[in-house]
N, C-alpha and C positions, 0 to 999 in steps of 0.2 A: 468244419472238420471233414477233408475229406482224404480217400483212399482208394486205388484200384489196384486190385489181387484180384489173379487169373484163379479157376481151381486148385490146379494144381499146385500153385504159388503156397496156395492155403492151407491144401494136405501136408504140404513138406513142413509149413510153420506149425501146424500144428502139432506133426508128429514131435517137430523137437523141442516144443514145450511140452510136451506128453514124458517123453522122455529125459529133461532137463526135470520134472518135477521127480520122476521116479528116480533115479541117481540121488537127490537131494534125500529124499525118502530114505535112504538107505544107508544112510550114516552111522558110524557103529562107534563104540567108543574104543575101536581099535585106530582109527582114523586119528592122523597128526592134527595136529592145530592148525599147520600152514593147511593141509587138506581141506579141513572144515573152512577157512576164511576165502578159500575158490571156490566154492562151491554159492558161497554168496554174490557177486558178480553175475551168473548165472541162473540165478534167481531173479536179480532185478531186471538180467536181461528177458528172462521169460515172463515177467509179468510185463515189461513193456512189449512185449511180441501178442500177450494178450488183450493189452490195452487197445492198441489197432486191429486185433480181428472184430472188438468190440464194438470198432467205430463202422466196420466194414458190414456186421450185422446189422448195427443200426440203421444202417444205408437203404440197406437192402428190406427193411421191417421187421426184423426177424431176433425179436425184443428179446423172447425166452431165453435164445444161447448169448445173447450180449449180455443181457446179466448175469449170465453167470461166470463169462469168462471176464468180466470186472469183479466181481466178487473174488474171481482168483485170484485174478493181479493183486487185488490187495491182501491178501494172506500169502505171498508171493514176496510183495515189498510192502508193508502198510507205511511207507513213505510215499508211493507212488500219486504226487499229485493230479496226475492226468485220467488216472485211475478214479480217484472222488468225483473229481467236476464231471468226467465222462456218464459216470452212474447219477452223479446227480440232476443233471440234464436229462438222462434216460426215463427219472424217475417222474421229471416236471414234465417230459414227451408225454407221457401214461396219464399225467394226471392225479399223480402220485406226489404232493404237496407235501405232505408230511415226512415223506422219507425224504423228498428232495431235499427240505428244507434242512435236516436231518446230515446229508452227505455232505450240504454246503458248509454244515457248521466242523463237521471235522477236518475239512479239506482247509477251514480258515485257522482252524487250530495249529496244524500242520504249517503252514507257512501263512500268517498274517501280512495283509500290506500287499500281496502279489498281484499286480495289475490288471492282468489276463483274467484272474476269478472274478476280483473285481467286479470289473465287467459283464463277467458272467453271473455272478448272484446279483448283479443288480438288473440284470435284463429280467431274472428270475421273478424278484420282489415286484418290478413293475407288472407283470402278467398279475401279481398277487394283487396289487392296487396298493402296495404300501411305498407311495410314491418318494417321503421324504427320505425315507432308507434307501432306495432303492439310488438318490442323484447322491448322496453319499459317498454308496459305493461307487457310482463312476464316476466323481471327484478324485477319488483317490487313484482311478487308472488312466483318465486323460491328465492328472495333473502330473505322473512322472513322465520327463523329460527320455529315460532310457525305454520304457513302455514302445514297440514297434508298432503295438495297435492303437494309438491314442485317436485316429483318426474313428475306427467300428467304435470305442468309448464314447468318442463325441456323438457319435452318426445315433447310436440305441438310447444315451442321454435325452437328445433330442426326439425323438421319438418318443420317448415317454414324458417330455413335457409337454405334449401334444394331447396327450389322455388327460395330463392335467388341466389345460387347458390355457397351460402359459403357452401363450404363441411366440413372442418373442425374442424370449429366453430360448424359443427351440429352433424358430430361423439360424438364430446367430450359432446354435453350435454345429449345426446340418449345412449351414454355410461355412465354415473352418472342418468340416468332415471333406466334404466337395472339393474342396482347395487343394487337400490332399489326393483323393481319391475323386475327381471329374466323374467314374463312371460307378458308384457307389451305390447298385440297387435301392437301399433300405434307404438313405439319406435322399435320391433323387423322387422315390414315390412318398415320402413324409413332405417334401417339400410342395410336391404338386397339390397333395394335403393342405396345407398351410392356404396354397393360394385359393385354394377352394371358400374355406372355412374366411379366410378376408376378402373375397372379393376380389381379388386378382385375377380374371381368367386366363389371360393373356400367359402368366407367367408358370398358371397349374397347365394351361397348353403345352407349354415348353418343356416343365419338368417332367411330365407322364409321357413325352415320344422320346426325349434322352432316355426314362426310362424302360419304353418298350425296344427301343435299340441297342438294349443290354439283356433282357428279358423277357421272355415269352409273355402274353396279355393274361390277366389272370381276373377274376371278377373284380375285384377290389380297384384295379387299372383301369378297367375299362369303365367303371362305373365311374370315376375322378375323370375320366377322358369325355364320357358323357356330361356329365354336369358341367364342365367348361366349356364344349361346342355348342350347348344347349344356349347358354348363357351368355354367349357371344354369338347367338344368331347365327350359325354356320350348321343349316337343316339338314343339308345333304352328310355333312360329317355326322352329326347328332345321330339320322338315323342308321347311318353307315355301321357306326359302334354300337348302337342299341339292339341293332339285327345280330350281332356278334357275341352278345353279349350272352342271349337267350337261345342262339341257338349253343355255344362253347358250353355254359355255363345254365341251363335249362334248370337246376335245382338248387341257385343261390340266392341267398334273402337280395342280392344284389337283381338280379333277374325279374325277380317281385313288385322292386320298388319302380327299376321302367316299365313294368305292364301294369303298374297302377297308377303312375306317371302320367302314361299315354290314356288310360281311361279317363284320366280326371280331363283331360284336357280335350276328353270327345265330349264332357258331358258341359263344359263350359258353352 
Protein backbone atom coordinates (compact mmCIF):
# COMPACT_ATOMS: atom_id res chain seq x y z
CA UNK A 1 0.00 0.00 0.00
CA UNK A 2 1.50 2.85 -0.84
CA UNK A 3 0.70 6.80 -1.12
CA UNK A 4 2.41 10.24 -1.45
CA UNK A 5 0.48 13.50 -0.11
CA UNK A 6 2.16 16.71 -0.02
CA UNK A 7 0.73 18.66 3.36
CA UNK A 8 -1.13 20.67 1.96
CA UNK A 9 -2.74 17.96 -0.35
CA UNK A 10 -3.67 16.62 3.23
CA UNK A 11 -5.19 19.74 4.70
CA UNK A 12 -7.46 20.29 1.85
CA UNK A 13 -8.46 16.29 2.02
CA UNK A 14 -9.19 16.55 5.14
CA UNK A 15 -11.02 19.57 5.52
CA UNK A 16 -13.62 18.07 2.91
CA UNK A 17 -14.03 15.04 4.75
CA UNK A 18 -14.43 17.27 7.77
CA UNK A 19 -16.91 18.93 5.97
CA UNK A 20 -18.60 16.13 3.85
CA UNK A 21 -19.22 14.55 7.28
CA UNK A 22 -20.79 17.70 8.89
CA UNK A 23 -23.41 18.33 5.77
CA UNK A 24 -24.26 14.61 6.22
CA UNK A 25 -24.81 15.36 10.03
CA UNK A 26 -27.28 17.78 9.16
CA UNK A 27 -30.06 16.09 7.57
CA UNK A 28 -33.48 17.14 8.70
CA UNK A 29 -36.53 15.54 8.07
CA UNK A 30 -37.30 18.58 5.91
CA UNK A 31 -34.83 17.17 3.39
CA UNK A 32 -36.28 15.26 0.02
CA UNK A 33 -35.50 11.65 -0.49
CA UNK A 34 -33.65 12.48 -3.72
CA UNK A 35 -31.63 14.87 -1.11
CA UNK A 36 -31.00 12.15 1.33
CA UNK A 37 -29.76 9.43 -1.34
CA UNK A 38 -26.78 12.26 -2.51
CA UNK A 39 -25.69 12.73 0.28
CA UNK A 40 -24.72 8.87 0.35
CA UNK A 41 -22.29 8.94 -2.52
CA UNK A 42 -20.51 11.49 -0.48
CA UNK A 43 -20.20 9.44 2.21
CA UNK A 44 -18.51 6.70 0.57
CA UNK A 45 -16.51 9.17 -1.10
CA UNK A 46 -15.28 10.47 2.16
CA UNK A 47 -14.59 7.50 3.92
CA UNK A 48 -12.42 6.30 0.95
CA UNK A 49 -10.57 9.77 1.21
CA UNK A 50 -10.11 8.54 4.77
CA UNK A 51 -9.24 5.21 4.04
CA UNK A 52 -5.93 6.62 2.19
CA UNK A 53 -5.00 9.32 4.74
CA UNK A 54 -5.04 6.11 6.84
CA UNK A 55 -2.54 4.38 4.68
CA UNK A 56 -0.53 7.54 4.55
CA UNK A 57 -0.44 7.55 8.46
CA UNK A 58 0.67 4.33 8.58
CA UNK A 59 3.48 5.20 6.51
CA UNK A 60 4.57 7.52 8.25
CA UNK A 61 4.10 5.55 11.94
CA UNK A 62 1.69 7.68 13.11
CA UNK A 63 -0.74 4.54 14.23
CA UNK A 64 -3.06 6.89 16.65
CA UNK A 65 -4.74 9.12 13.86
CA UNK A 66 -4.70 6.07 11.37
CA UNK A 67 -6.99 4.39 13.53
CA UNK A 68 -9.06 6.51 13.87
CA UNK A 69 -9.69 7.84 10.59
CA UNK A 70 -10.38 3.92 9.71
CA UNK A 71 -12.67 3.64 12.23
CA UNK A 72 -14.44 6.56 10.41
CA UNK A 73 -14.33 5.17 7.13
CA UNK A 74 -16.15 2.50 8.42
CA UNK A 75 -19.15 4.27 10.06
CA UNK A 76 -18.81 6.37 6.89
CA UNK A 77 -19.41 3.29 4.65
CA UNK A 78 -19.48 -0.07 6.81
CA UNK A 79 -19.06 -1.60 3.22
CA UNK A 80 -15.88 -0.09 2.82
CA UNK A 81 -13.60 -3.12 2.35
CA UNK A 82 -10.36 -1.44 2.22
CA UNK A 83 -11.28 0.10 5.29
CA UNK A 84 -11.36 -3.61 7.26
CA UNK A 85 -8.22 -5.07 5.76
CA UNK A 86 -6.45 -1.58 6.27
CA UNK A 87 -7.34 -1.55 10.10
CA UNK A 88 -6.80 -5.04 10.14
CA UNK A 89 -3.34 -5.04 9.20
CA UNK A 90 -2.83 -2.02 11.43
CA UNK A 91 -3.96 -4.05 14.23
CA UNK A 92 -1.52 -7.18 13.25
CA UNK A 93 1.38 -4.00 12.69
CA UNK A 94 0.65 -3.39 16.75
CA UNK A 95 0.57 -6.77 17.66
CA UNK A 96 -2.95 -6.58 18.11
CA UNK A 97 -3.87 -10.45 17.16
CA UNK A 98 -7.02 -10.47 18.51
CA UNK A 99 -8.61 -7.40 17.10
CA UNK A 100 -6.82 -8.13 13.82
CA UNK A 101 -8.15 -11.35 13.84
CA UNK A 102 -11.36 -9.74 14.73
CA UNK A 103 -11.44 -7.06 11.47
CA UNK A 104 -10.42 -9.97 9.27
CA UNK A 105 -13.47 -11.91 10.02
CA UNK A 106 -15.92 -9.05 9.26
CA UNK A 107 -14.16 -7.91 6.25
CA UNK A 108 -14.55 -11.88 5.10
CA UNK A 109 -18.13 -11.61 6.05
CA UNK A 110 -18.58 -8.62 3.93
CA UNK A 111 -17.30 -10.03 0.68
CA UNK A 112 -16.27 -13.80 0.93
CA UNK A 113 -13.97 -15.41 -1.69
CA UNK A 114 -12.17 -11.88 -2.52
CA UNK A 115 -8.64 -12.74 -3.60
CA UNK A 116 -6.76 -9.60 -2.45
CA UNK A 117 -7.94 -10.57 1.41
CA UNK A 118 -7.19 -13.72 0.76
CA UNK A 119 -4.02 -13.16 0.55
CA UNK A 120 -3.94 -10.99 3.02
CA UNK A 121 -5.38 -12.95 6.12
CA UNK A 122 -3.52 -15.59 5.05
CA UNK A 123 -0.09 -13.82 5.23
CA UNK A 124 -1.74 -12.90 8.59
CA UNK A 125 -2.55 -16.64 9.96
CA UNK A 126 0.94 -17.50 8.75
CA UNK A 127 2.79 -14.79 11.15
CA UNK A 128 0.14 -16.65 13.56
CA UNK A 129 1.76 -20.09 12.80
CA UNK A 130 -1.56 -21.56 11.74
CA UNK A 131 -0.09 -22.77 8.63
CA UNK A 132 -2.80 -25.16 7.18
CA UNK A 133 -5.44 -22.10 7.19
CA UNK A 134 -3.27 -19.82 6.32
CA UNK A 135 -2.28 -21.95 2.41
CA UNK A 136 -6.09 -22.21 2.20
CA UNK A 137 -6.38 -18.83 2.12
CA UNK A 138 -3.93 -18.43 -0.58
CA UNK A 139 -5.33 -21.11 -2.65
CA UNK A 140 -8.15 -19.36 -2.97
CA UNK A 141 -6.28 -16.05 -4.40
CA UNK A 142 -3.61 -17.44 -6.61
CA UNK A 143 -6.27 -19.90 -7.82
CA UNK A 144 -8.52 -17.10 -9.38
CA UNK A 145 -7.59 -16.56 -12.93
CA UNK A 146 -9.06 -12.61 -12.75
CA UNK A 147 -7.00 -12.17 -9.27
CA UNK A 148 -4.16 -9.26 -10.73
CA UNK A 149 -1.99 -10.27 -7.63
CA UNK A 150 -1.82 -14.09 -8.14
CA UNK A 151 1.76 -13.75 -8.55
CA UNK A 152 2.39 -11.62 -4.35
CA UNK A 153 -0.30 -14.86 -3.48
CA UNK A 154 2.11 -17.35 -4.82
CA UNK A 155 5.35 -15.34 -3.68
CA UNK A 156 3.87 -15.08 0.51
CA UNK A 157 2.37 -18.86 -0.20
CA UNK A 158 5.76 -19.78 -0.57
CA UNK A 159 7.27 -18.10 1.97
CA UNK A 160 5.13 -19.51 4.44
CA UNK A 161 5.94 -23.02 3.45
CA UNK A 162 9.38 -22.31 4.20
CA UNK A 163 8.35 -21.84 8.06
CA UNK A 164 6.70 -25.04 7.41
CA UNK A 165 9.49 -26.50 6.33
CA UNK A 166 8.03 -27.81 3.13
CA UNK A 167 10.82 -26.83 0.83
CA UNK A 168 9.59 -27.81 -2.31
CA UNK A 169 6.17 -27.08 -2.26
CA UNK A 170 7.73 -23.49 -1.79
CA UNK A 171 10.41 -23.38 -4.61
CA UNK A 172 7.74 -24.24 -7.07
CA UNK A 173 5.46 -21.56 -6.19
CA UNK A 174 8.51 -18.56 -5.53
CA UNK A 175 9.54 -20.01 -8.85
CA UNK A 176 5.91 -19.30 -10.90
CA UNK A 177 6.04 -15.82 -8.53
CA UNK A 178 9.51 -14.99 -10.36
CA UNK A 179 8.18 -15.92 -13.72
CA UNK A 180 5.89 -13.30 -13.28
CA UNK A 181 7.55 -10.75 -11.33
CA UNK A 182 11.81 -11.43 -12.27
CA UNK A 183 12.41 -8.57 -9.65
CA UNK A 184 9.95 -9.69 -6.64
CA UNK A 185 11.79 -8.75 -3.31
CA UNK A 186 9.93 -11.24 -0.89
CA UNK A 187 10.09 -14.26 -3.55
CA UNK A 188 13.91 -13.41 -4.60
CA UNK A 189 15.28 -13.44 -0.72
CA UNK A 190 12.88 -16.61 0.27
CA UNK A 191 14.53 -18.26 -2.67
CA UNK A 192 18.10 -17.49 -1.55
CA UNK A 193 16.53 -18.96 1.65
CA UNK A 194 15.76 -22.09 0.05
CA UNK A 195 19.20 -22.43 -1.31
CA UNK A 196 20.77 -21.84 1.96
CA UNK A 197 18.61 -24.41 3.99
CA UNK A 198 19.61 -27.11 0.69
CA UNK A 199 22.83 -26.56 0.14
CA UNK A 200 22.79 -24.77 -2.86
CA UNK A 201 25.22 -21.90 -2.42
CA UNK A 202 25.69 -21.11 -5.74
CA UNK A 203 22.12 -20.41 -6.39
CA UNK A 204 21.37 -18.63 -2.60
CA UNK A 205 24.51 -16.40 -4.26
CA UNK A 206 22.61 -15.49 -7.06
CA UNK A 207 19.24 -15.00 -5.54
CA UNK A 208 20.47 -12.45 -2.54
CA UNK A 209 22.55 -10.00 -5.27
CA UNK A 210 19.13 -10.02 -7.63
CA UNK A 211 17.92 -9.45 -4.47
CA UNK A 212 20.15 -6.63 -3.28
CA UNK A 213 19.85 -4.96 -6.83
CA UNK A 214 16.27 -4.42 -5.98
CA UNK A 215 16.81 -3.48 -2.29
CA UNK A 216 18.76 -2.00 0.02
CA UNK A 217 20.92 -5.01 2.37
CA UNK A 218 19.07 -5.55 5.35
CA UNK A 219 20.29 -8.02 8.25
CA UNK A 220 18.30 -10.88 7.30
CA UNK A 221 20.35 -10.36 3.45
CA UNK A 222 23.34 -9.99 4.52
CA UNK A 223 23.48 -12.82 6.79
CA UNK A 224 21.89 -15.46 3.60
CA UNK A 225 24.82 -13.48 1.60
CA UNK A 226 27.15 -14.63 4.36
CA UNK A 227 26.41 -18.03 4.85
CA UNK A 228 26.83 -18.81 1.08
CA UNK A 229 30.27 -16.92 0.47
CA UNK A 230 31.35 -18.69 3.66
CA UNK A 231 30.39 -21.91 2.12
CA UNK A 232 31.67 -21.59 -1.03
CA UNK A 233 35.20 -20.56 0.12
CA UNK A 234 35.12 -16.85 -1.24
CA UNK A 235 36.94 -15.30 2.21
CA UNK A 236 37.46 -11.96 0.90
CA UNK A 237 33.49 -11.81 0.21
CA UNK A 238 32.67 -13.59 3.47
CA UNK A 239 34.51 -11.02 5.33
CA UNK A 240 33.56 -8.15 3.12
CA UNK A 241 29.55 -8.78 4.20
CA UNK A 242 30.37 -9.76 7.78
CA UNK A 243 32.12 -6.21 8.28
CA UNK A 244 28.78 -4.89 6.90
CA UNK A 245 26.89 -6.54 8.55
CA UNK A 246 28.02 -5.49 12.29
CA UNK A 247 28.83 -2.42 11.45
CA UNK A 248 24.92 -1.54 9.36
CA UNK A 249 23.23 -3.73 11.66
CA UNK A 250 25.39 -3.68 15.23
CA UNK A 251 22.08 -4.69 17.29
CA UNK A 252 20.75 -7.84 15.41
CA UNK A 253 20.54 -11.28 16.55
CA UNK A 254 21.94 -11.49 12.97
CA UNK A 255 25.25 -9.46 13.97
CA UNK A 256 25.62 -12.12 17.02
CA UNK A 257 25.67 -15.06 15.30
CA UNK A 258 28.87 -13.77 12.92
CA UNK A 259 30.80 -12.59 15.99
CA UNK A 260 30.04 -15.93 17.50
CA UNK A 261 30.72 -17.53 14.19
CA UNK A 262 34.20 -15.95 14.08
CA UNK A 263 34.99 -16.88 17.79
CA UNK A 264 34.24 -20.43 17.49
CA UNK A 265 36.53 -20.57 14.59
CA UNK A 266 39.51 -18.69 16.67
CA UNK A 267 39.02 -21.04 19.32
CA UNK A 268 39.39 -24.15 16.80
Amino acid sequence: MQISIIKNQMLKIMITVLMVSSLASCVTSSETTSERTKSKPNLREASKLNTQLAIGYIQEKQYKPAKEKLEKAIIQNDENLKAYKTLAYLYALLGLNEEAEEKYAEAIDLKPGDPDLSNSYGAFLCSQSKFEEAQKNFNVAYSDPFYEGIYLAESNAGSCYIQEGKLKKAEALLRKSLRVHPTLPGSLISMAEIGIKTERYLMARAYIQRYHAVRPASAESLWFQIQAERALGAKNHYMKYARQLISDFPDSDEAGWVEAQARNEKLR
